[in-house]
TORPA-4810 file (N, C-alpha, C, O; in nm, 3 decimals):
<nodes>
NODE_1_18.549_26.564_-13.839_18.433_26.558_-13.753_18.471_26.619_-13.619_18.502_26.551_-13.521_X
NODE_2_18.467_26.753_-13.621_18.520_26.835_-13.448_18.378_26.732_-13.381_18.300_26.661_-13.443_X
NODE_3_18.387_26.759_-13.243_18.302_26.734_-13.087_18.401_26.687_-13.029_18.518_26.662_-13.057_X
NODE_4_18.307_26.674_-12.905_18.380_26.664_-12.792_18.448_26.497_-12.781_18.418_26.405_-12.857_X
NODE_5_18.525_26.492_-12.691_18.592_26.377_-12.726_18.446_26.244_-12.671_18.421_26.142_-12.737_X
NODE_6_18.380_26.281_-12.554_18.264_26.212_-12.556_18.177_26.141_-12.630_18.137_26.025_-12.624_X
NODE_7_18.150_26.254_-12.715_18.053_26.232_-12.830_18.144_26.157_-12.978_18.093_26.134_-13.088_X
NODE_8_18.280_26.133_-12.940_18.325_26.012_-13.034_18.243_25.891_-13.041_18.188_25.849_-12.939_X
NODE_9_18.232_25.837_-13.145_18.114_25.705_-13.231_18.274_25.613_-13.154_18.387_25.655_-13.130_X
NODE_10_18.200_25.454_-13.133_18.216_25.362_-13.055_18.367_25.312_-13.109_18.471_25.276_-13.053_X
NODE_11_18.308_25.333_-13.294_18.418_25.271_-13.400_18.535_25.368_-13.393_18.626_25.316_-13.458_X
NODE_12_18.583_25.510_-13.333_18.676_25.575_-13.304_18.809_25.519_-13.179_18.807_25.461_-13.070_X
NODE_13_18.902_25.566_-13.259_19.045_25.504_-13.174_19.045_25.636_-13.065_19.042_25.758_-13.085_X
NODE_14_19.049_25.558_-12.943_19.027_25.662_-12.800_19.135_25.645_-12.736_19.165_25.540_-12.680_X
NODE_15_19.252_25.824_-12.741_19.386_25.830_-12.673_19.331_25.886_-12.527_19.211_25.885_-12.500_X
NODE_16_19.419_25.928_-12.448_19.383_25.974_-12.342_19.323_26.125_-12.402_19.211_26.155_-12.360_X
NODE_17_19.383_26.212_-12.487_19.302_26.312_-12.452_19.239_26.367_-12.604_19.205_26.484_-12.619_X
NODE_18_19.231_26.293_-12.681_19.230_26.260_-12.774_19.110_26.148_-12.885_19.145_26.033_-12.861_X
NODE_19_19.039_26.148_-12.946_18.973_26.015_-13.001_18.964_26.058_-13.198_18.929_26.164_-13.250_X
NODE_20_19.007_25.941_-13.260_19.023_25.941_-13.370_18.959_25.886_-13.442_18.942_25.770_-13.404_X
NODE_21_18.878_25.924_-13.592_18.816_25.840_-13.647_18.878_25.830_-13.797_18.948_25.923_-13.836_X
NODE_22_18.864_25.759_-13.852_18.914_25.775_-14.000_18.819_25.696_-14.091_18.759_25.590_-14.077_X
NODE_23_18.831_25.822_-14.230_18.685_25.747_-14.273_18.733_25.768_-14.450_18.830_25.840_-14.477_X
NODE_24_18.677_25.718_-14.528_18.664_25.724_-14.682_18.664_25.859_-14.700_18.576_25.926_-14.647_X
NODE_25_18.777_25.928_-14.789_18.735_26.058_-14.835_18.583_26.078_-14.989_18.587_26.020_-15.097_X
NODE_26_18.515_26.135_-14.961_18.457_26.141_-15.110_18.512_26.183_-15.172_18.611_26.242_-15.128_X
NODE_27_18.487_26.181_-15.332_18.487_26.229_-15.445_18.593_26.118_-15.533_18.589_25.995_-15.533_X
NODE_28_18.689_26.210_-15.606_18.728_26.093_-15.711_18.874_26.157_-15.695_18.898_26.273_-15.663_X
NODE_29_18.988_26.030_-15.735_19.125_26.120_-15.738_19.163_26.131_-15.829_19.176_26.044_-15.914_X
NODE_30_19.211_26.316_-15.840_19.285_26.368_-15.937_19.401_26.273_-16.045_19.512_26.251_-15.997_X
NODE_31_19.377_26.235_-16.149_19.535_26.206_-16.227_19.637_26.262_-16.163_19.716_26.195_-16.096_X
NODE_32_19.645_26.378_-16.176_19.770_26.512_-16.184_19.788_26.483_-16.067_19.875_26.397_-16.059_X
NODE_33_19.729_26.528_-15.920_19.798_26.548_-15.804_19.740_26.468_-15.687_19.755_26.507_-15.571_X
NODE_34_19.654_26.326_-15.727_19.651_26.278_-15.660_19.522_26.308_-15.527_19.469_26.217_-15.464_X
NODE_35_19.498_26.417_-15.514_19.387_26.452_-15.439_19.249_26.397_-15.421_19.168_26.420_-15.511_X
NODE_36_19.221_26.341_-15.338_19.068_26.330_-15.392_18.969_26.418_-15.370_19.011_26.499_-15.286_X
NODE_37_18.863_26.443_-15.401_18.793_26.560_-15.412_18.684_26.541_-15.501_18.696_26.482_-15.607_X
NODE_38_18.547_26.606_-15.448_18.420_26.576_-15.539_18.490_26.663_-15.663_18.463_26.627_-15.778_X
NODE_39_18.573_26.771_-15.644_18.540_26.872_-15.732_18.610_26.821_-15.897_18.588_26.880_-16.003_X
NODE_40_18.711_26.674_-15.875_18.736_26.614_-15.995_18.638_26.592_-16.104_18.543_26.514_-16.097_X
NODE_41_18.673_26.680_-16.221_18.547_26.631_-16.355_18.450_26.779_-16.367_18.370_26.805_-16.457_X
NODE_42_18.477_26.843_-16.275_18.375_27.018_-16.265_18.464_27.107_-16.429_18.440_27.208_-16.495_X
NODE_43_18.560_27.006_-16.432_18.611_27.148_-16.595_18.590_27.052_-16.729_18.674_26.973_-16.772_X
NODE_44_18.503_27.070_-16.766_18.486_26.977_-16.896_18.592_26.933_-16.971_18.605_26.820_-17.018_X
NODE_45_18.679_27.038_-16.983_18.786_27.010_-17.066_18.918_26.961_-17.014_19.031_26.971_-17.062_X
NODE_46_18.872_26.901_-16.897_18.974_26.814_-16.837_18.899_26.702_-16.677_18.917_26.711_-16.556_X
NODE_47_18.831_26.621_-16.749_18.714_26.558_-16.661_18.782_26.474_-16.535_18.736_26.418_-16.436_X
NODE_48_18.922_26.494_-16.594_18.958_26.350_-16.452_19.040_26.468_-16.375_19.068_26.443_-16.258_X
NODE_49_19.071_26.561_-16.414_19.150_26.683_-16.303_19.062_26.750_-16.232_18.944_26.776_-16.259_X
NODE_50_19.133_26.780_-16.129_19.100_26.865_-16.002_19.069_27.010_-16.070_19.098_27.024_-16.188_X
NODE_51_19.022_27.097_-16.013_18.990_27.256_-16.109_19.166_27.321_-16.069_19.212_27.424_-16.119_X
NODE_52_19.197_27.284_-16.027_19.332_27.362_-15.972_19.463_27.324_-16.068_19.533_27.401_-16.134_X
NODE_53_19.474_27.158_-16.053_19.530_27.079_-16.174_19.494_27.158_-16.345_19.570_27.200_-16.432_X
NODE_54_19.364_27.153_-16.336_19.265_27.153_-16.493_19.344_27.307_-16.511_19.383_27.336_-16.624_X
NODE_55_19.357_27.369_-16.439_19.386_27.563_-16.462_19.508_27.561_-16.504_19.545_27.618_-16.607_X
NODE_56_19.622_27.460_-16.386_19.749_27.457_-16.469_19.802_27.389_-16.531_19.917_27.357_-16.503_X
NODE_57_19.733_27.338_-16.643_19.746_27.204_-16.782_19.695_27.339_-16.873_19.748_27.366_-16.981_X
NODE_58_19.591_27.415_-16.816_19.551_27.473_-16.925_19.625_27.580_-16.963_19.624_27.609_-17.083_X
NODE_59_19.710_27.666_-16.864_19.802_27.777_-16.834_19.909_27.728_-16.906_19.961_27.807_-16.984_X
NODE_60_19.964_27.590_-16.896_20.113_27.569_-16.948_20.153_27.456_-17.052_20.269_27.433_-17.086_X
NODE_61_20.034_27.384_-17.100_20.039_27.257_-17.198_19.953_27.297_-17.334_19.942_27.215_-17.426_X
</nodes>
């Protein structure tokens, strides 16, 4: 979430020059590498891998 450090939400950790928020990533995590990412489940033929994972299971297994 870039802006200005101003426009940080209330629930953000505020350094001096600096403000931090941390939030739920979406999507689902990869088996293989752990990632999370909506894009887990986009290769049919490997529904719980990432497309990146799914390419190299399919390249070398």
């Amino acid at each position: 979430m870039a802006g200005s450090y101003d426009q940080a939400p209330d629930s953000a950790i505020k350094l001096e020059n600096a403000a931090i928020l941390v939030t739920k990533a979406e999507g689902e995590t990869c088996e293989r590498c752990w990632i999370v990412t909506p894009e887990v489940g986009k290769v049919e033929e490997h529904p719980t891998l990432c497309p990146r994972c799914a390419a190299v299971v399919k390249e070398n297994y």
